[in-house]
C-alpha positions, 0 to 999 in steps of 0.5 A, a space after each residue: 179023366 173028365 170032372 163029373 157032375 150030378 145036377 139034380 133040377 127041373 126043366 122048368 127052373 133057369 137056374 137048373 138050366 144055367 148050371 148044365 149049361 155052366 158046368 158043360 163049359 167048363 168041361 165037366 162030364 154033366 149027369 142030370 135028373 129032373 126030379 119032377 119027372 123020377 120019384 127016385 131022383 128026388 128022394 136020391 136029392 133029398 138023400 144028398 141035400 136034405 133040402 126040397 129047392 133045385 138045383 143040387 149039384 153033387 160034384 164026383 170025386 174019381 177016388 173011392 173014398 174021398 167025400 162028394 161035394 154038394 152044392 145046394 142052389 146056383 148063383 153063376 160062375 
């Protein structure tokens, strides 16, 4: 089963634009929200990071009940 990964961003950040393209290569199954664009993702981001800067990466666990990883902002692998 892939890894998977929620990215929260927008359109117009290269750092948004650099973790799709990062977390793609390594093979993780990318969702992605442009939260200028979806009122609901933004406040689901919010939810997650409480913090209003992009990106917000929220890597999936495949288990029920393990916790999620959040990871607010990208500096690159």
């Amino acid at each position: 089963m892939p890894k998977r990964v929620l990215i929260f961003g927008k359109d117009t950040c290269p750092y948004t634009k650099a973790a799709r393209e990062d977390y793609a290569r390594r093979g993780f199954e990318v969702e992605y929200i442009d939260v200028t664009k979806d009122e609901r993702g933004m406040k689901r981001m919010l939810t997650f990071s409480g913090e209003n800067r992009v990106p917000v990466m929220i890597e999936k666990v495949e288990k029920p009940g393990e916790e999620v990883n959040v990871i607010v902002g990208f500096g690159g692998t």
